[in-house]
N, C-alpha and C positions, 0 to 999 in steps of 0.2 A: 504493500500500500504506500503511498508514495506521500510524503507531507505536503499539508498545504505550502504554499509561497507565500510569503508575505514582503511588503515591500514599502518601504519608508524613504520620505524624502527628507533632508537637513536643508533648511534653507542658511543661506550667506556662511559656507563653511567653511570658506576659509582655511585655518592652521589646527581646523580640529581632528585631526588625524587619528589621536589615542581613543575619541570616543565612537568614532566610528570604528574602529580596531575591537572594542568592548564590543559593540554591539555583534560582530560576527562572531566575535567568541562566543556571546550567548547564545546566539542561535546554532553554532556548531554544539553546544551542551547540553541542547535541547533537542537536538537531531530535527530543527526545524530547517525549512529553506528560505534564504533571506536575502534579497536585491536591495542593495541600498543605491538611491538616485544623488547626488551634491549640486545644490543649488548658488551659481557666485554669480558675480558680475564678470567674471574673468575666467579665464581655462586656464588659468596657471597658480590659480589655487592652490596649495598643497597638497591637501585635502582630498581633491578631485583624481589623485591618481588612486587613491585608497576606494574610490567608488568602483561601481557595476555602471553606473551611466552617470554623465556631466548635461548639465540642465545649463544656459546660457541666461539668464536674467536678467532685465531695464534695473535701472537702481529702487532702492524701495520708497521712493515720493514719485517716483516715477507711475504717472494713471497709467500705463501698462503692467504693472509688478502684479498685481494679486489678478487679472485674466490671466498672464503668463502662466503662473502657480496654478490656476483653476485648471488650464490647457492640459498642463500637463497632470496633474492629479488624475483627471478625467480620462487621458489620453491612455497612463501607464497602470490605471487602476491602484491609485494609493491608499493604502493603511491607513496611515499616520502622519502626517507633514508637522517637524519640528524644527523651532526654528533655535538659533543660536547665540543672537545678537539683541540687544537693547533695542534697537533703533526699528526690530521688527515686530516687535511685541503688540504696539496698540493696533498698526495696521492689519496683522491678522484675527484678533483677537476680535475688531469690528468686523471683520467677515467671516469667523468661525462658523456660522450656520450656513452660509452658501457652501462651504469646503462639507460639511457636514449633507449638504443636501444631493450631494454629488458620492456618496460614500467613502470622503476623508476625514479622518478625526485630527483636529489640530490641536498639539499638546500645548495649550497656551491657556492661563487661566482668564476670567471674567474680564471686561473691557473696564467695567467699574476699579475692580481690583489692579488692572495692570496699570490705572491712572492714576492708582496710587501709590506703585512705585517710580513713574516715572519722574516724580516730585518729590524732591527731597522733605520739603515742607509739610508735604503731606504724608508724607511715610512716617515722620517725626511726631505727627498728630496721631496716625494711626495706630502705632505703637504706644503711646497712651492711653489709647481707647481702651488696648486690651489690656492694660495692666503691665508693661513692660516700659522700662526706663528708656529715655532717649533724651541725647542733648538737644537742648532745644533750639531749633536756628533761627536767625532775623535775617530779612535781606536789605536791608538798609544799615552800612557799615558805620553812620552815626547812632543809628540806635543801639549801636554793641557795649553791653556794658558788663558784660558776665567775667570778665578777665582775663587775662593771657596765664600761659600758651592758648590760640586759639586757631579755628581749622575753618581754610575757605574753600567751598570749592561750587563748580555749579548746581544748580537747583535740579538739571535732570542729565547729568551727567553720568563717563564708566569709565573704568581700564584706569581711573586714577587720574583722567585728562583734567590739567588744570588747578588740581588739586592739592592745596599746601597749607605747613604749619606756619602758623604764626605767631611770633614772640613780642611785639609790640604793638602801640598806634599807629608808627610810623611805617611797618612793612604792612600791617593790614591797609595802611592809606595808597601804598604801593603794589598792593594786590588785585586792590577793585577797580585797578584800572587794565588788569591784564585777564581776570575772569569774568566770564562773559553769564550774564542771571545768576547772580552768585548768590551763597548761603554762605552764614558765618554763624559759628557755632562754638561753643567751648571745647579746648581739645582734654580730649580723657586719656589719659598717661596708664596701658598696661597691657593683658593680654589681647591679641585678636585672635577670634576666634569664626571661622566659618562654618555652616553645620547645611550640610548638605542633608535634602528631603525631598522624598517621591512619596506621592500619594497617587490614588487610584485615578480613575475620570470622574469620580462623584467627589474627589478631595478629602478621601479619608486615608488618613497615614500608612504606609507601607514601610518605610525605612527614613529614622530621623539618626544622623550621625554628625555629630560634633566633632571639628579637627581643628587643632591650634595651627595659626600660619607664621612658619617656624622663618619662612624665608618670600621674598615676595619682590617679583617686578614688574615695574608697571601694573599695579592692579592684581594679576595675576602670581598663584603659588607657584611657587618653585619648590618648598620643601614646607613638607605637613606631620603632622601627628594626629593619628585617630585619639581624639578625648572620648569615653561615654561617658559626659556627666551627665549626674542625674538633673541636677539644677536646672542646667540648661534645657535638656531635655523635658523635662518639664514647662517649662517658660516658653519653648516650640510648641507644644501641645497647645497651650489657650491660643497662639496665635494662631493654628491651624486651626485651631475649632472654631472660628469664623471667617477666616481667609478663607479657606477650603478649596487649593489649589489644586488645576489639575496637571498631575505628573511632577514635575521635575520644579522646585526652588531652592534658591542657596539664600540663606540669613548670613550677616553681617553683625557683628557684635564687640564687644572692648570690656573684659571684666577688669577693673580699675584695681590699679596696683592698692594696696593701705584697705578699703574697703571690703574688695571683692564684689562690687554691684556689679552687675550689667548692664552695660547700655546699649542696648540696640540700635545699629547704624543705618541699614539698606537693607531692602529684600530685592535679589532679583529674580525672577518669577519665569528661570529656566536653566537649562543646566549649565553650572560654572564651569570655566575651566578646568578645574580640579576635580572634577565630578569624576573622572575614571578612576582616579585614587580611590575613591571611595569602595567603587565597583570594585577595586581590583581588591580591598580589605573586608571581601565579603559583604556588604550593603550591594548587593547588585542590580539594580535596578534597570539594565538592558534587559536581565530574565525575565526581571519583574513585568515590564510591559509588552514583551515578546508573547508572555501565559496572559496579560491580559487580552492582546487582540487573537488570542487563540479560546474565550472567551470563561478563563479561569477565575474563580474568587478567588483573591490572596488578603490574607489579612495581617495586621501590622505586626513584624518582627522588630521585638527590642533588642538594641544591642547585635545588628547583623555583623558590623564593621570589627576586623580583632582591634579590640582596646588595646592605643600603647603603638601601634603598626605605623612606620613614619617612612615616607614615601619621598624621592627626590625625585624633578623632573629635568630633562637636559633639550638641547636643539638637536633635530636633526637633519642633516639635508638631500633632497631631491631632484634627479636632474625630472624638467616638465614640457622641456621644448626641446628639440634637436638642435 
């Protein structure tokens, strides 16, 4: 009897090589069959050598981007379209029921919810709603009065662009003249922590795993440690239990050195770069949705990731053109 195929597309992939790599692992441990499509603006993507088919894409403000996606969803019979990037989130996210009405599921949560990560100001609200610490930001660098060290960076920003500590008046007066919609906020001196989390399509928990980021560039880890705290883990839980995202988010956090609070920074509301680390310390989450669209209940495992497993990432390179 021969396995179903199933077939998922990565939109704007870019340099994600390792999670595409995960996902055919899983489906080779699952003995399913697995086409994955990579969606860039460019063929020389990295990424794109790692696919089964290279998708050609308009940029995404471009009114071509989401027919092109439909075209081909439609055309190749897609599973699942996942995308990768910030800058894709709300635009699919308002068309998640056309892609849905065509029989694609797009792993991106609620239009409501993703408009409230894509603002820092509002992410800082939101995490008070639920009960979870957040420094608070102002965007107006006269009204800053909370103290230095202090942290500026844009209101719907990633990858760290633009984004710096501040030690005085004088360099925050010289900041807001280089960040663009800025937020300024008190900076919190201790650990970061990222905690990578998959939940189902209905937004209930499958795998919540907490990693300290031991090492970090631009934005992105370089060297991680799986934490399971409980703490934390818990403090994910009420925010999940109203978020209620679907598939794949990475939380953002700083437990402060002297207190131990937490303060909740950002959520991004898809998978981080570091998201394979995760997979690859057990929290698998490629299985996890491979048994979903093969149409499995899975229910939340605690503690999937080995506690303690510390993971370095390096460059690699690709020839892509002749």
């Amino acid at each position: 009897m021969t396995n179903k195929t199933f077939r998922i597309l990565f939109t704007s992939i870019g340099r994600r090589v390792e999670l595409v790599q995960e996902f055919f692992l899983a489906a080779q441990s699952l003995n399913y069959n697995l086409e994955i499509y990579g969606a860039d603006i460019t063929d020389t993507a990295p990424a794109l050598s790692f696919c089964d088919h290279t998708i050609i894409v308009p940029r995404i403000k471009d009114a071509l981007y989401v027919p092109t996606l439909l075209e081909c969803c439609q055309k190749n019979r897609i599973d699942v379209l996942i995308p990768t990037i910030d800058t894709d989130l709300l635009v699919l996210s308002q068309n998640k029921k056309v892609f849905e009405d065509i029989g694609t599921i797009v792993l991106v949560s609620d239009e409501e919810k993703i408009a409230i990560c894509r603002d820092k100001r509002l992410t800082s609200d939101y995490f008070e709603s639920v009960g979870l610490a957040a420094p608070t930001p102002v965007d107006d660098y006269k009204k800053y009065n909370a103290g230095f060290p202090a942290f500026i960076k844009p209101k719907d920003g990633s990858s760290s662009i633009f984004a710096y500590k501040v030690e005085n008046q004088q360099e925050l007066e010289s900041f807001v003249r280089r960040v663009p919609d800025y937020i300024i906020q008190p900076f919190v001196e201790g650990t970061e922590y990222t905690v990578d989390v998959f939940c189902d399509f209905d937004g209930n928990p499958i795998y919540i795993t907490p990693r300290v980021r031991l090492a970090v560039r631009a934005g992105e880890v370089l060297k991680t440690k799986i934490s399971q705290d409980e703490v934390i883990i818990d403090e994910i839980k009420r925010l999940l239990s109203d978020y209620k995202p679907c598939g794949p988010i990475t939380v953002q956090l700083i437990r402060q050195n002297g207190t131990g609070k937490d303060y909740y920074i950002e959520i991004n509301p898809r998978y981080g770069g570091g998201a394979p680390l995760t997979m690859k310390a057990g929290a698998n989450s490629a299985v996890a949705l491979l048994k979903l669209l093969n149409g499995e209940n899975i229910n939340y495992f605690p503690k999937a990731a080995e506690d303690c497993a510390v993971y370095c990432r390096f460059d690699q390179s690709i020839r892509v053109k002749a």
